[in-house]
N, CA, C and O of each residue as an XYZ file, in Angstrom:
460
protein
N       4.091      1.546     -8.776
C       4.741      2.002     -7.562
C       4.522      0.953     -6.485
O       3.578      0.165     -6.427
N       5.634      1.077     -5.563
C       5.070      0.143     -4.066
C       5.614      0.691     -2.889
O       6.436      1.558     -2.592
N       4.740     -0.258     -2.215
C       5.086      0.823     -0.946
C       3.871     -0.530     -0.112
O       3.072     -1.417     -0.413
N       4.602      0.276      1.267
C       4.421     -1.199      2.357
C       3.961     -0.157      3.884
O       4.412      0.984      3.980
N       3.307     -0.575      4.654
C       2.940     -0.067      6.006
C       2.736     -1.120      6.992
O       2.523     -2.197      6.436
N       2.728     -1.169      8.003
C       2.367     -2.177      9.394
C       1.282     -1.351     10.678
O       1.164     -0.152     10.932
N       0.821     -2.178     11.101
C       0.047     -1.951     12.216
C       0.343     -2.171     13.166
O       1.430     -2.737     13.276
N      -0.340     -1.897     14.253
C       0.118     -2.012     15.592
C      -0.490     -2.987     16.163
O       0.114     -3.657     17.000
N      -1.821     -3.269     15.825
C      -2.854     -4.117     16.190
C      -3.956     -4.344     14.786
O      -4.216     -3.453     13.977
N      -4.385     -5.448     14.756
C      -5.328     -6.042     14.126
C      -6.869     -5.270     14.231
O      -7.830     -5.677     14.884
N      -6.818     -4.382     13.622
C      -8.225     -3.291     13.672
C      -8.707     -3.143     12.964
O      -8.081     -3.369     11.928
N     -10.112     -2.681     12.768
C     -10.185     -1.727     11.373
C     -10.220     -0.226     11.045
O     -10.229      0.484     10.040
N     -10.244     -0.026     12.986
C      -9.535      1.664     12.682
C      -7.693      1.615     12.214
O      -7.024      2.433     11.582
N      -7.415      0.641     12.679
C      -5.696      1.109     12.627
C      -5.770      0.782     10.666
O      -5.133      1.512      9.907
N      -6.462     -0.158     10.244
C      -5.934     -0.257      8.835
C      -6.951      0.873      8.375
O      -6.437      1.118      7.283
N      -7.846      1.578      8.441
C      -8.281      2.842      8.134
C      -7.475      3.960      8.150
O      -7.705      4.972      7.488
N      -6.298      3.765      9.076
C      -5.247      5.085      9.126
C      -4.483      4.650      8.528
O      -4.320      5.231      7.455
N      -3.736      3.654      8.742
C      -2.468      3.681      7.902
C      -2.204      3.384      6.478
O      -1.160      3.684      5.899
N      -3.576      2.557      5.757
C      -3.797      2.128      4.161
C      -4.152      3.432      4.014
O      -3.080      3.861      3.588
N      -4.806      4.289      4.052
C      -5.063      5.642      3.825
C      -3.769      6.524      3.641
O      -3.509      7.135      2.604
N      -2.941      6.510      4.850
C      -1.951      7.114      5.055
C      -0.549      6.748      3.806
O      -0.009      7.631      3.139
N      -0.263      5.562      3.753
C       0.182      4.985      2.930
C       0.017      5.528      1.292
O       0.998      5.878      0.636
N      -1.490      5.538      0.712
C      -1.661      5.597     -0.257
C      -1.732      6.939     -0.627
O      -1.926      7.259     -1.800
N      -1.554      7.968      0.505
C      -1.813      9.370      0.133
C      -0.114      9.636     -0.283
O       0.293     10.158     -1.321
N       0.525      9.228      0.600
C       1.888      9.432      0.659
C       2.533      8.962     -0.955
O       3.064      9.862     -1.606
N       2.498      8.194     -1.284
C       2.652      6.999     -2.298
C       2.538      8.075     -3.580
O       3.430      8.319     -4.392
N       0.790      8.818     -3.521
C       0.282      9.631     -4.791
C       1.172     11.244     -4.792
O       1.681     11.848     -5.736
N       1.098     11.572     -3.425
C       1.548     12.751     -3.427
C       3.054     12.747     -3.593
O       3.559     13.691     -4.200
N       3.906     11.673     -3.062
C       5.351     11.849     -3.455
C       5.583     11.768     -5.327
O       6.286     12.360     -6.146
N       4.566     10.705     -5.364
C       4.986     11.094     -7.295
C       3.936     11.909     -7.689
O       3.915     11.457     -8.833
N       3.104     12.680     -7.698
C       2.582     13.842     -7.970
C       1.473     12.548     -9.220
O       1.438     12.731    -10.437
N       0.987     11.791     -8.765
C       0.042     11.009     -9.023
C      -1.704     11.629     -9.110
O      -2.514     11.786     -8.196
N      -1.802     11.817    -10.236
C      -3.571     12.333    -10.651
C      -4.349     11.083    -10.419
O      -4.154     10.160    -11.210
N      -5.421     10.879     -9.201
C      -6.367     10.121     -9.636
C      -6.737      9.317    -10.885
O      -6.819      8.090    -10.955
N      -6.950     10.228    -11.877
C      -7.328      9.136    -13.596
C      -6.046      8.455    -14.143
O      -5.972      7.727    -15.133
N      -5.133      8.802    -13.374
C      -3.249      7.850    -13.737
C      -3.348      6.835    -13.297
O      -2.805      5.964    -13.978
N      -4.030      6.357    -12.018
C      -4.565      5.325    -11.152
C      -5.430      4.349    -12.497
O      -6.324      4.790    -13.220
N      -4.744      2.720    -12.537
C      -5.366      2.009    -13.353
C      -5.387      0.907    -11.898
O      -6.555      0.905    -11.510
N      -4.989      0.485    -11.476
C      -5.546     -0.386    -10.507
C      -4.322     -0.426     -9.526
O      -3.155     -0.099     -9.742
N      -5.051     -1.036     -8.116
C      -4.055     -1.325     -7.156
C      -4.295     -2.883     -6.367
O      -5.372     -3.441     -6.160
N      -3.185     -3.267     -6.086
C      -3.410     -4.584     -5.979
C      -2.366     -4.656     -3.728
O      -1.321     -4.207     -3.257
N      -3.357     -5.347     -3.271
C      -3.064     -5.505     -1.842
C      -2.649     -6.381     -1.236
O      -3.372     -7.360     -1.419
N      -1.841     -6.591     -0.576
C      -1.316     -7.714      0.348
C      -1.303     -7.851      1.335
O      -0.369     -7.148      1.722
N      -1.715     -8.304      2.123
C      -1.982     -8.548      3.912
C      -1.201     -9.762      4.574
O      -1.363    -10.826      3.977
N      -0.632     -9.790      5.355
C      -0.113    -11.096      5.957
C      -1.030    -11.693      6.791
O      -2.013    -11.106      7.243
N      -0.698    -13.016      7.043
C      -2.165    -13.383      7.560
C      -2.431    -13.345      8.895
O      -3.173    -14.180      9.413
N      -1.706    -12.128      9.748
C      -2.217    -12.112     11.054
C      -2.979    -10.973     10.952
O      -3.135    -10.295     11.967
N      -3.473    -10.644      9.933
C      -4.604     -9.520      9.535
C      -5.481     -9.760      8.768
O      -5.526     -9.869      7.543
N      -6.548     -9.881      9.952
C      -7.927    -10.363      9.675
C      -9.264     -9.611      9.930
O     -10.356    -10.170     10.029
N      -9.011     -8.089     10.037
C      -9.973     -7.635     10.512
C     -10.940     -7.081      9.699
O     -12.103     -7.181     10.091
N     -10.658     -6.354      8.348
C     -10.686     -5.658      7.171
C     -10.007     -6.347      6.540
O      -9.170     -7.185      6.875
N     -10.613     -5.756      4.871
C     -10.158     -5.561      3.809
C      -9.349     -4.632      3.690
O      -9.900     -3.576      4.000
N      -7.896     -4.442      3.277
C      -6.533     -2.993      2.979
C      -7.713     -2.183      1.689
O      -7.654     -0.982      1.426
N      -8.590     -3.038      1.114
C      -9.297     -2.201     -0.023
C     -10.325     -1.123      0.475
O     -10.569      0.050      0.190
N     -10.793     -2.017      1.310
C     -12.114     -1.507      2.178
C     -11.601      0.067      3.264
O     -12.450      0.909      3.559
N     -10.236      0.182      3.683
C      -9.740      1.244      3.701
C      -8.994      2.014      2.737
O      -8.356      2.967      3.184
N      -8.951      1.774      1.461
C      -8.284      2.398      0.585
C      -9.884      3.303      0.065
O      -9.785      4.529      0.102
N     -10.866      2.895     -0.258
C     -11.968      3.306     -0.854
C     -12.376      4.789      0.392
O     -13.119      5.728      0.108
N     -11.747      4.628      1.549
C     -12.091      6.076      2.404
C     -11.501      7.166      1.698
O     -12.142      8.170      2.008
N     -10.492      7.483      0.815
C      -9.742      8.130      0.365
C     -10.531      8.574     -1.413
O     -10.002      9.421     -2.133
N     -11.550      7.970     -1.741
C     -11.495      8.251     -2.737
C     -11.491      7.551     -3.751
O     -11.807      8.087     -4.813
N     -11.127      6.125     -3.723
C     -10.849      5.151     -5.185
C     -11.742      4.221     -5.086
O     -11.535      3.019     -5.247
N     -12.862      4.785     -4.794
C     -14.388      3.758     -4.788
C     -14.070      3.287     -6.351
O     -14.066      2.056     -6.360
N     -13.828      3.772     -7.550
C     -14.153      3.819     -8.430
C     -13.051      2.991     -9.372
O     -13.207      2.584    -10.523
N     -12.021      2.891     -8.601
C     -10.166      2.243     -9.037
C     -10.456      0.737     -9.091
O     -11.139      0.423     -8.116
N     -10.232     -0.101     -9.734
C     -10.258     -1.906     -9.211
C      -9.336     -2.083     -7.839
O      -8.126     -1.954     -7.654
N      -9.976     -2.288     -7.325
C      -8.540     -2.725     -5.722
C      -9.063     -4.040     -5.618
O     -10.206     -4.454     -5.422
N      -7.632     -4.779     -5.846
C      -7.901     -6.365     -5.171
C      -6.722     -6.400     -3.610
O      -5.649     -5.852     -3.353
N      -7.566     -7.274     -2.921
C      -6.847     -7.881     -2.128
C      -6.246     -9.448     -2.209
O      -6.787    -10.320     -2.889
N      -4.933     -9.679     -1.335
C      -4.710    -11.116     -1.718
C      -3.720    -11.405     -0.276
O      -3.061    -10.625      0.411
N      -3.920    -12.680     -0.193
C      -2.537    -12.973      1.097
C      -1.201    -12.886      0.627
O      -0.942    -13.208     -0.532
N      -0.537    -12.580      1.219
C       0.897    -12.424      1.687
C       1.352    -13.756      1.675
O       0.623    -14.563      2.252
N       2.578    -14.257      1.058
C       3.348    -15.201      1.760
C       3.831    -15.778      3.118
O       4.617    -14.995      3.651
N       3.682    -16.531      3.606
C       3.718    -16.814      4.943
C       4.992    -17.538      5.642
O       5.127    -18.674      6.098
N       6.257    -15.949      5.502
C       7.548    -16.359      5.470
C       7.916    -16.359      6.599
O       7.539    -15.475      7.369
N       8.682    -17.272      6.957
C       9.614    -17.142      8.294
C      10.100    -15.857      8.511
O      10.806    -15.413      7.605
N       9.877    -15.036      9.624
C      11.027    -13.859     10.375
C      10.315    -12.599      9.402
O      10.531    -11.419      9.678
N       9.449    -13.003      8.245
C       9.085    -11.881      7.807
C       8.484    -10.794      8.543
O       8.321    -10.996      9.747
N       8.085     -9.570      8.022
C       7.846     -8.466      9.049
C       6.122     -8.515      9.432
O       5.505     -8.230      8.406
N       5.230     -8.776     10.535
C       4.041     -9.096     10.783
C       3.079     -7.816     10.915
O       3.475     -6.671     11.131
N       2.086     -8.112     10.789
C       1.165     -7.163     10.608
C       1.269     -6.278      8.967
O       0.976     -5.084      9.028
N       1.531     -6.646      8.040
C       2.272     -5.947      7.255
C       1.131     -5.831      5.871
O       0.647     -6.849      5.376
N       0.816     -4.481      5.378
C       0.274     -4.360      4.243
C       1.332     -3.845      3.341
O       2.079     -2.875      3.469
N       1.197     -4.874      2.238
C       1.803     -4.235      0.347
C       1.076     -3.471     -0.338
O      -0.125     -3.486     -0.069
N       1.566     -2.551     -1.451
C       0.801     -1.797     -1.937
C       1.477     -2.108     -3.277
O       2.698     -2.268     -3.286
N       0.518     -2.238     -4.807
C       0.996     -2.460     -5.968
C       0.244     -1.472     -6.499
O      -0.963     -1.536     -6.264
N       0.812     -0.188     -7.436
C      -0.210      0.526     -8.008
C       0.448      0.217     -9.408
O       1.626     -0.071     -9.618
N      -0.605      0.346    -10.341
C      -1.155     -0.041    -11.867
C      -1.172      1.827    -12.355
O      -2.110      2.582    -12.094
N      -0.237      2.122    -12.892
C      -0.295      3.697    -13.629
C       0.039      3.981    -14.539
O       1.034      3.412    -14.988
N      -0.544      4.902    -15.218
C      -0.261      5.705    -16.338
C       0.550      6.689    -16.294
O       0.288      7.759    -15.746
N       1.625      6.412    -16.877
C       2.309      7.485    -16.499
C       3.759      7.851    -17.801
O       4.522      6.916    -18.046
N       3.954      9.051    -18.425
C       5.622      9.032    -19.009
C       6.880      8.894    -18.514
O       7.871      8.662    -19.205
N       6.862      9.057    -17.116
C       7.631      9.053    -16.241
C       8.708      8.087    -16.596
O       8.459      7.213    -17.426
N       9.778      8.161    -16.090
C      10.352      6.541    -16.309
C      10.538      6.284    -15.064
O      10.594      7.073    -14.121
N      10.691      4.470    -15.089
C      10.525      4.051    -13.662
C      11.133      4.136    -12.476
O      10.788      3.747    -11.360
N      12.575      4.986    -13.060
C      13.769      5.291    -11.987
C      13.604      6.892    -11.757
O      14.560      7.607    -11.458
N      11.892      7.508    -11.984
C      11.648      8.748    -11.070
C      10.638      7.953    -10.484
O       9.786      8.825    -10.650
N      10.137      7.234    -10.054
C       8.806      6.721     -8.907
C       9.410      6.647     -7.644
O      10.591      6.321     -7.519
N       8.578      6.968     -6.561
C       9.420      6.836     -5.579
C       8.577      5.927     -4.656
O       7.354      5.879     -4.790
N       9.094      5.354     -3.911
C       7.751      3.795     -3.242
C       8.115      4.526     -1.763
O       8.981      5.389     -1.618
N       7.281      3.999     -0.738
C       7.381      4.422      0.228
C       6.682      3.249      1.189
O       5.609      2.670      1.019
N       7.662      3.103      2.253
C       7.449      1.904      2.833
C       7.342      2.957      4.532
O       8.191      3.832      4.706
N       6.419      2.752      5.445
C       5.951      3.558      6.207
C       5.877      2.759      7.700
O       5.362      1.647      7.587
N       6.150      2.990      8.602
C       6.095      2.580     10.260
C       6.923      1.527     10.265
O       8.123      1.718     10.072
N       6.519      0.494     10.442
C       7.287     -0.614     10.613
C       8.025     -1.549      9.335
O       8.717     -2.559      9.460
N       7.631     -0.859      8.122
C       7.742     -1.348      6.974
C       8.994     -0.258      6.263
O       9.210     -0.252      5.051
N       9.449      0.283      6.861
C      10.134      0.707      6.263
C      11.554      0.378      5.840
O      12.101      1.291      5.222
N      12.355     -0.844      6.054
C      13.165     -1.213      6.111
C      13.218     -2.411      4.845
O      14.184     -3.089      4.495
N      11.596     -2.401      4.219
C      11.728     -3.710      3.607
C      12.361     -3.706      2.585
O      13.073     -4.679      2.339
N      12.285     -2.503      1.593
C      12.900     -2.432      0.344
C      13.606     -0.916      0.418
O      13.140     -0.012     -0.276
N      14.594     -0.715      1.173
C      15.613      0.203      0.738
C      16.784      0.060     -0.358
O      17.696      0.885     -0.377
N      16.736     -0.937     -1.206
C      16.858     -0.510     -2.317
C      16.496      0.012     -3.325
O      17.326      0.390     -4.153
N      15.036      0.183     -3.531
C      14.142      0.877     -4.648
C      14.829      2.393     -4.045
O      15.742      2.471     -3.223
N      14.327      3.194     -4.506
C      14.353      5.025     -4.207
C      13.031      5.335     -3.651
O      11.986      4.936     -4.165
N      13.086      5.961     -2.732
C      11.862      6.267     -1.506
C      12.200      7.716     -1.647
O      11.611      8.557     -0.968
């Protein structure tokens, strides 16, 4: 699954709310069980430096999940402040029922997937 969020400011309360927020949204729109969770992989652009997106994902619960973090590409006009979300799942589903969810300022990035 993927799914994308932005901040308002460079914090580590604001990426405590919204990587949280993000990843709840993400599990609960596909009706996602914790042990379906095989890993999630993070992206930060690099005007976000305050935290780890992992280090707020683990408030929620996935102390126990592999979460990597990694930089973002550093594209012209791209959207700033911006966390990616890659989740790793188990699942029968097929891939055209997942639904990604791109949240605040990120929501515009991939309206072609199904949200």
């Amino acid at each position: 699954m993927r799914g994308a969020t932005t901040l308002d400011a460079d914090t580590p309360e604001q990426m405590r709310e919204r990587v949280p927020a993000l990843l709840r949204e993400l599990l609960e729109r596909n009706d996602v069980d914790h042990d379906d969770i095989i890993s999630i992989v993070f992206t930060a652009t690099e005007d976000l430096t305050s935290t780890f997106p992992a280090t707020a994902a683990r408030t929620v619960g996935l102390g126990d999940v592999p979460l990597l973090c990694a930089r973002e590409l550093s594209i012209e006009g791209a959207t700033p402040r911006c966390v990616r979300v890659l989740v790793h799942l188990t699942t029968e589903r097929p891939r055209s029922d997942l639904r990604h969810v791109y949240l605040e300022g990120a929501k515009g990035l991939r309206d072609d997937l199904p949200g």
